[in-house]
TIDRENNU-133739 format. One record per residue (C-alpha): residue in three letters; x, y, z. Coordinates in steps of 0.2 Angstrom, whole numbers, padded with zeros to 4 digits, always signed. Example, Ala and Ser with C-alpha at 12.3 -4.5 7.8 and 13.67 -1.06 7.14 Angstrom:
Ala+0062-0022+0039/Ser+0068-0005+0036/
***
This chain:
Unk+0226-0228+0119/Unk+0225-0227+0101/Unk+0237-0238+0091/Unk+0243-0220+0080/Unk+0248-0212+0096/Unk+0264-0222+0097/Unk+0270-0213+0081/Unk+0266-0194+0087/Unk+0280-0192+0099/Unk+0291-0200+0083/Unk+0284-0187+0072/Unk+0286-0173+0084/Unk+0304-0176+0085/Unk+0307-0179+0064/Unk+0296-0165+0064/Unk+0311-0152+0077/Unk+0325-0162+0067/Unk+0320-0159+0050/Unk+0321-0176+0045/Unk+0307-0177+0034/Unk+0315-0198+0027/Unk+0311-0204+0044/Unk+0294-0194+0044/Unk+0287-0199+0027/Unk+0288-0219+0031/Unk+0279-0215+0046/Unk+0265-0204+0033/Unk+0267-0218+0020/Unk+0259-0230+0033/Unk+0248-0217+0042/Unk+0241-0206+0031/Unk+0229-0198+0044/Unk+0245-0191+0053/Unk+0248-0179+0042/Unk+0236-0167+0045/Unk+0230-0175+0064/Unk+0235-0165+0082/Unk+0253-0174+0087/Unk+0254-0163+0103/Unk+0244-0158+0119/Unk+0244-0143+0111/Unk+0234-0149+0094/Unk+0248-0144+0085/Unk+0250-0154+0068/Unk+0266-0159+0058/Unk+0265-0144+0049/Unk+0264-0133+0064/Unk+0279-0139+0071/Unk+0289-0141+0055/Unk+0284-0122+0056/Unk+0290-0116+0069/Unk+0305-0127+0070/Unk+0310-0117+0052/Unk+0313-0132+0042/Unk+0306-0126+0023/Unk+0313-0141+0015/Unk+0303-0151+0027/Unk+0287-0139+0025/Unk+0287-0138+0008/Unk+0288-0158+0007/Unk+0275-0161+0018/Unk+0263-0148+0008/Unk+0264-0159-0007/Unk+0257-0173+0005/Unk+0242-0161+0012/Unk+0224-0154+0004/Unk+0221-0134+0005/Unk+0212-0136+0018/Unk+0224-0144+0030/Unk+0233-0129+0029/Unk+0220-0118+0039/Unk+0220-0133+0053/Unk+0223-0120+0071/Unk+0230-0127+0086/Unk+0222-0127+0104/Unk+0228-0110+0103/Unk+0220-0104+0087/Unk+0238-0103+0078/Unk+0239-0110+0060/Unk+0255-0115+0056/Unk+0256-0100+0047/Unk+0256-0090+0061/Unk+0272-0101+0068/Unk+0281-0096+0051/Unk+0277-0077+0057/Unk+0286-0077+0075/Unk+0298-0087+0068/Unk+0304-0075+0055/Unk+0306-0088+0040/Unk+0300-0080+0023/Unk+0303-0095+0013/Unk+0290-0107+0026/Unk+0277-0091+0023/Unk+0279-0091+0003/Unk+0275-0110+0002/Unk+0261-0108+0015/Unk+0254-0091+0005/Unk+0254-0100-0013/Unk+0240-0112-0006/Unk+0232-0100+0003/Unk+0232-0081+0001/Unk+0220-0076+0014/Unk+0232-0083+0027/Unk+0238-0067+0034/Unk+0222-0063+0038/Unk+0217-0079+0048/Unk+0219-0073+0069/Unk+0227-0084+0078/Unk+0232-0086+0099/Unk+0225-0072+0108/Unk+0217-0062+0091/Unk+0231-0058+0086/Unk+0237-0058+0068/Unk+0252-0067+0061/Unk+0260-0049+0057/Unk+0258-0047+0075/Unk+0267-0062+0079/Unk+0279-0056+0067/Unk+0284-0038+0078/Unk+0282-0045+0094/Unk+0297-0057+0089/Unk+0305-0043+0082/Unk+0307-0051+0063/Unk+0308-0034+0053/Unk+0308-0041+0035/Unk+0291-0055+0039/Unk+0283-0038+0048/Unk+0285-0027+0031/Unk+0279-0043+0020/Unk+0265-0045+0029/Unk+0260-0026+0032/Unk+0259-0026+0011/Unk+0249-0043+0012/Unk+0233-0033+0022/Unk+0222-0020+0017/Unk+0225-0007+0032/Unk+0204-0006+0033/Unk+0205-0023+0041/Unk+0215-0017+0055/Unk+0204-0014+0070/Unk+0209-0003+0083/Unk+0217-0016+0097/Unk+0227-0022+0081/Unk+0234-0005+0077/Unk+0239-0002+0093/Unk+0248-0019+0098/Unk+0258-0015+0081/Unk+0263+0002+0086/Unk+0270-0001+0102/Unk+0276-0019+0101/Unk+0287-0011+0084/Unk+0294+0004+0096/Unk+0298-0011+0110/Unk+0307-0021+0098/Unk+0317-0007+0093/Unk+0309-0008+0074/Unk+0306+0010+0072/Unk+0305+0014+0055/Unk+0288+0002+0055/Unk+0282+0009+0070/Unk+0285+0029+0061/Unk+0275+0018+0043/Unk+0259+0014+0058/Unk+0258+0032+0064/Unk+0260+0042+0049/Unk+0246+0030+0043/Unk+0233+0032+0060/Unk+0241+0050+0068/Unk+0230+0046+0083/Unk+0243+0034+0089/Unk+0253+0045+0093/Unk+0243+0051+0110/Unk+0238+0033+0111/Unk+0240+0025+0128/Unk+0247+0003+0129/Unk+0240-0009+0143/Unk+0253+0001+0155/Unk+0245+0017+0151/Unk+0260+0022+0144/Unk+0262+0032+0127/Unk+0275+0030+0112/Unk+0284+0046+0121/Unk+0285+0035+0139/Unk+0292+0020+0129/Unk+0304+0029+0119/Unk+0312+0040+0133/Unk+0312+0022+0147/Unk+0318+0011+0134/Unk+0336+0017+0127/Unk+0341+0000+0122/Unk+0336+0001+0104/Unk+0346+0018+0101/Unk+0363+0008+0105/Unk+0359-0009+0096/Unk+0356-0014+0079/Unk+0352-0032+0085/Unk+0334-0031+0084/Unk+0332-0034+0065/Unk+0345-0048+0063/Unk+0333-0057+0050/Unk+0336-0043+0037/Unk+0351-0034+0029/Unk+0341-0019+0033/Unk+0351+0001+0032/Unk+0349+0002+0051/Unk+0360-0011+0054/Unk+0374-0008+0043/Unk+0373+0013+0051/Unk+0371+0013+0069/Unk+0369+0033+0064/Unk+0353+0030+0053/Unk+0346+0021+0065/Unk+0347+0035+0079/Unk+0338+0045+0064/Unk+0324+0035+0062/Unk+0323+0037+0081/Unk+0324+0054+0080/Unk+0311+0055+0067/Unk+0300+0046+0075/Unk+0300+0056+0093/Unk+0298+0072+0082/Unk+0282+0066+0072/Unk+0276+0061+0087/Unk+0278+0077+0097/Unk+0275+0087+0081/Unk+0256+0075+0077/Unk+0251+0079+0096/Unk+0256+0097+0097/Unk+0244+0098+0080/Unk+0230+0091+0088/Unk+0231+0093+0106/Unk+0231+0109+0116/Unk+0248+0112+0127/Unk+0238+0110+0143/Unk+0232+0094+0138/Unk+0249+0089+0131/Unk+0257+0093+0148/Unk+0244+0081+0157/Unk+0245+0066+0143/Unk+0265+0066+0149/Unk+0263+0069+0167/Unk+0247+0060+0172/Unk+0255+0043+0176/Unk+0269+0050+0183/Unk+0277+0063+0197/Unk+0292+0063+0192/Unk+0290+0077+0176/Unk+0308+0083+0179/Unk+0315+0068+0178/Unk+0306+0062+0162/Unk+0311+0080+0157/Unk+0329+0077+0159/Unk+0329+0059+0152/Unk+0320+0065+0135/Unk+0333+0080+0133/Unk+0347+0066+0132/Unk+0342+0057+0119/Unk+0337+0072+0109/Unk+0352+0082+0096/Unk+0355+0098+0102/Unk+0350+0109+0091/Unk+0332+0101+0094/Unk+0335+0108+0110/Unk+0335+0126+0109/Unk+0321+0126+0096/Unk+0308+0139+0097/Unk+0290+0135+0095/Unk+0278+0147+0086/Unk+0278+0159+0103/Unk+0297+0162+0102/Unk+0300+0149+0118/Unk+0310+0133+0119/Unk+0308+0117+0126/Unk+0315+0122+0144/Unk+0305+0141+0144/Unk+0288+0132+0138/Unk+0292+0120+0154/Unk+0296+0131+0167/Unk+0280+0143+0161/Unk+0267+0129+0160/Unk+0274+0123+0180/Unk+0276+0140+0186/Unk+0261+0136+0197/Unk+0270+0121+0204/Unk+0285+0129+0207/Unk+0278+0141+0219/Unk+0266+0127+0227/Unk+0280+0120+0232/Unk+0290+0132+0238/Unk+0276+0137+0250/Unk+0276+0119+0257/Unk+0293+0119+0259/Unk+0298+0136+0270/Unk+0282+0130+0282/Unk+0287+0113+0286/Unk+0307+0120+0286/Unk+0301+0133+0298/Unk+0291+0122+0308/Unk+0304+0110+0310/Unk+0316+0122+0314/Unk+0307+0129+0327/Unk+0308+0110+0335/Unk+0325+0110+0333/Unk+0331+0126+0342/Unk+0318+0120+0357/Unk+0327+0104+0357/Unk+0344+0111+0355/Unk+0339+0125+0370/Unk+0332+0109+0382/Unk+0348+0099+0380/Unk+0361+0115+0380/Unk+0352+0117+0398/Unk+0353+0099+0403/Unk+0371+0100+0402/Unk+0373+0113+0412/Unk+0361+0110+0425/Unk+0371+0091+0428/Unk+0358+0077+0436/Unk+0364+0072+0452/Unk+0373+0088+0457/Unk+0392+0091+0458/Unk+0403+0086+0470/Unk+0407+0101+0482/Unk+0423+0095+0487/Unk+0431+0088+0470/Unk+0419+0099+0458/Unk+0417+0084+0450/Unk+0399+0074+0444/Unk+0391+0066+0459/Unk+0387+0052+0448/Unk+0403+0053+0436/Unk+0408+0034+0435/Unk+0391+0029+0434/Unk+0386+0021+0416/Unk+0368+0029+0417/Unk+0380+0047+0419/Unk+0389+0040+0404/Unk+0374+0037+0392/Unk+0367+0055+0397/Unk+0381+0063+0393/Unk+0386+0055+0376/Unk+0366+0057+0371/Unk+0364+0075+0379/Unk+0380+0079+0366/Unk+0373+0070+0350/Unk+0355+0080+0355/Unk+0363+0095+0354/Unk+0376+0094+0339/Unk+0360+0084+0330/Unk+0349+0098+0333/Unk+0361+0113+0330/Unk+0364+0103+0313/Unk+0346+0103+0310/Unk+0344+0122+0312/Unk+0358+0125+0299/Unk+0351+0113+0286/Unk+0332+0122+0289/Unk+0341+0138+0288/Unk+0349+0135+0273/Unk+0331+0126+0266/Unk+0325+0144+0268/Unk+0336+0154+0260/Unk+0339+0145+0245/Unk+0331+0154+0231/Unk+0318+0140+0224/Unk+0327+0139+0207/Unk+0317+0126+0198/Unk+0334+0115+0196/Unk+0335+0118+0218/Unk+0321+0106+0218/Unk+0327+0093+0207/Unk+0340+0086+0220/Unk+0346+0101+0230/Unk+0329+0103+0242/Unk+0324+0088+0243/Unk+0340+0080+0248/Unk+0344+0095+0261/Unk+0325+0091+0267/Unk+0328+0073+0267/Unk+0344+0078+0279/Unk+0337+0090+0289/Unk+0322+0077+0295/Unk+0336+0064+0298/Unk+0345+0073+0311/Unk+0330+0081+0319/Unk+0326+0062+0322/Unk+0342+0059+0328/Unk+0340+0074+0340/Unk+0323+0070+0347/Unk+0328+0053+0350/Unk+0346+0057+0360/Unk+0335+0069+0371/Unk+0324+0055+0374/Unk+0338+0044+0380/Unk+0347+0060+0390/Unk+0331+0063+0398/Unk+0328+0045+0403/Unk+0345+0042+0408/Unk+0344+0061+0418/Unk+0327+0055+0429/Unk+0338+0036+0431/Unk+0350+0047+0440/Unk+0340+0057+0449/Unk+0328+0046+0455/Unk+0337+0030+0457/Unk+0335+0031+0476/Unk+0322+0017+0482/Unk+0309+0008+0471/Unk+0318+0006+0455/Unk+0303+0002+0444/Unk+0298+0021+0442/Unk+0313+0026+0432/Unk+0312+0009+0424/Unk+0293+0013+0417/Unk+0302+0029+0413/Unk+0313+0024+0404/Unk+0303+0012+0394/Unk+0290+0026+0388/Unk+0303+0034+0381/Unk+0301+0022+0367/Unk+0283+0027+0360/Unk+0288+0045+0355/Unk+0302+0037+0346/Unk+0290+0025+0336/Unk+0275+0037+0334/Unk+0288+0049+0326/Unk+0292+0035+0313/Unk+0275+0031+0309/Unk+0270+0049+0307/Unk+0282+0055+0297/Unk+0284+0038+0285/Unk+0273+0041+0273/Unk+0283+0060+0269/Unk+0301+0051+0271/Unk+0295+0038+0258/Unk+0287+0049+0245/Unk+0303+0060+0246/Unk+0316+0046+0243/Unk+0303+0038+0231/Unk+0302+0054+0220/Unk+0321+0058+0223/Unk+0329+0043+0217/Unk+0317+0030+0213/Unk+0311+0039+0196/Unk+0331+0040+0190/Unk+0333+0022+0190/Unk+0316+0019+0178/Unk+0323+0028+0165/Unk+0340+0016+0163/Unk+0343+0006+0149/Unk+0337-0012+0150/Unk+0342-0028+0140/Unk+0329-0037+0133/Unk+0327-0053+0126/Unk+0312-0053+0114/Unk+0316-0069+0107/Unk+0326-0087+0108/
***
């Protein structure tokens, strides 16, 4: 081991502290350990001083350092200067800037530039600094995007409106998710309720929650207003859709955040928002209201044959009846029991079934019915046809127990274990409908819920 390693963990920790006494005797002795790695990491003094946002400690340690210990990058590619960035401190980046002005310039972890680091770590004022610092030529496209959509994240809005007024083709732009600025803005309503994601800066947003909902505002309506300029409504329908089924819901969840007299705007063809939406999903409306009245009918039809099957087993009594009491043959029998409770529960499940088709039928295919009211009476409806096919089953096996209980027992046994399969091949079958049904009903309303984030600590 090197004898100056027994000083790096010393250093690292003066470094945190911002004790720059105890560190200067240790640099007094040790001159190399001003600008050597310290960490794992290759970070140097100056890195961690950095980040740790001791300026006093920086600005001493500068005096102590050539020009070119400044550009030193860790194993990361992070100069210190790109510490100073995340971290938000604006008096670390002016005594960093007056030894080397192209800093801002220098990429560091990942290709990213300090500004970078600056609005993923939502520090507003370091983010405008350094946006004056750098020609906007130099800005390639991965960069423009990271900046656009980490700013709409971090709830810094009015930088994020700055970046795509500057490039408007942003504003259609897609993120790693495949989400655009629209998506983020209508999942994401955090940022319209909180002014804590700027707490580096006096800025106006935070002093008037209302301002900020105003920038917001202003930033969904240049957004919509760029790509309505430069995209047809055809294409602008399947930019918003195409990740997602759920169009209604996202529908719904922009309209809430929107002020109402946004909402019953017209566009240049005299329609609003709702009237451009029910014309451009006309087509899918009526898709699926054919799909709907064939599958209601179809399982309706299975319900009335199960409900006449089971209405007719309990008239015709397995077993026979007693000539002398009138009563069951088989009355105090458990097998008699478990056909009668079932052959009931059949028969009220499958009446209840015909009703909930029935009224799947007649409904008018409003577009709001199929927002919750279809596919809930649909998600019903297959429910108690379940339930029904299922209490025949266990009538019928329980009905050929009775009736053929007399000598070997392991026919009605074998009987009454393949009644089971149906069951299961029902399930499997119809799974993959029951799922995409919930899925689309009520797994789409939870995405567009507020969430609390922590960007930075």
């Amino acid at each position: 081991m090197h004898p100056l390693f027994k000083f790096c963990v010393p250093l690292y920790k003066y470094g945190m502290k911002g004790d720059w006494a105890a560190a200067k005797r240790i640099l007094e002795n040790n001159e190399i350990l001003k600008h050597a790695a310290i960490t794992k990491g290759w970070s140097t003094l100056l890195h961690v001083a950095a980040g740790a946002n001791h300026s006093h400690f920086v600005e001493e340690l500068l005096d102590m350092l050539l020009d070119k210990h400044v550009l030193l990058q860790d194993s990361k590619g992070n100069t210190a200067f790109c510490f100073a960035a995340s971290s938000g401190n604006m008096s670390i980046a002016n005594l960093l800037l007056d030894r080397n002005e192209y800093l801002p310039k220098i990429r560091g972890g990942g290709g990213y530039l300090p500004i970078q680091f600056a609005v993923m770590q939502g520090k507003c004022e370091m983010t405008w600094f350094l946006y004056r610092k750098i020609n906007r030529e130099e800005f390639e496209e991965p960069d423009r995007k990271s900046l656009f959509f980490s700013s709409i994240k971090t709830g810094n809005h009015r930088f994020a409106l700055q970046v795509a007024e500057h490039w408007p083709d942003l504003a259609w732009a897609r993120d790693q998710n495949n989400d655009t600025a629209l998506h983020i803005l209508a999942f994401n309503q955090a940022p319209l309720h909180s002014c804590s994601h700027c707490p580096d800066i006096a800025h106006p947003i935070k002093i008037n929650p209302g301002m900020e909902k105003q920038v917001t505002f202003q930033l969904v309506k240049y957004l919509w207003e760029n790509i309505l300029l430069n995209k047809k409504i055809s294409e602008v329908i399947r930019i918003i859709s195409e990740p997602y089924q759920a169009i209604f819901d996202a529908a719904e969840e922009v309209k809430k955040i929107m002020p109402p007299h946004l909402i019953i705007m017209k566009n240049s063809d005299g329609l609003t928002a709702q009237d451009l939406f029910t014309k451009e999903h006309e087509g899918l409306r009526k898709k699926g209201e054919e799909w709907m009245k064939r599958t209601a009918e179809f399982c309706m039809l299975i319900s009335t044959v199960i409900a006449t099957a089971v209405f007719s087993a309990a008239i015709n009594i397995p077993g026979g009846i007693d000539d002398g009491t009138k009563k069951p043959n088989y009355l105090n029998q458990t097998s008699f029991l478990v056909f009668a409770i079932s052959d009931g529960a059949a028969f009220i499940s499958s009446s209840t079934a015909i009703l909930i088709f029935l009224s799947i039928l007649m409904s008018r295919y409003a577009e709001y019915d199929f927002y919750k009211s279809l596919p809930l009476k649909l998600i019903s409806g297959l429910i108690t046809l379940f339930i029904s096919i299922a209490c025949m089953m266990v009538a019928f096996a329980s009905a050929f127990f009775i009736t053929y209980n007399y000598g070997s027992r392991v026919i009605p046994d074998y009987i009454a274990v393949l009644v089971c399969p149906p069951l299961f091949l029902y399930i499997f079958l119809q799974f993959s409908l029951w799922s995409d049904i919930i899925y689309s009903t009520f797994y789409w309303r939870t995405l567009f819920r507020p969430t609390k984030r922590m960007i930075y600590t």
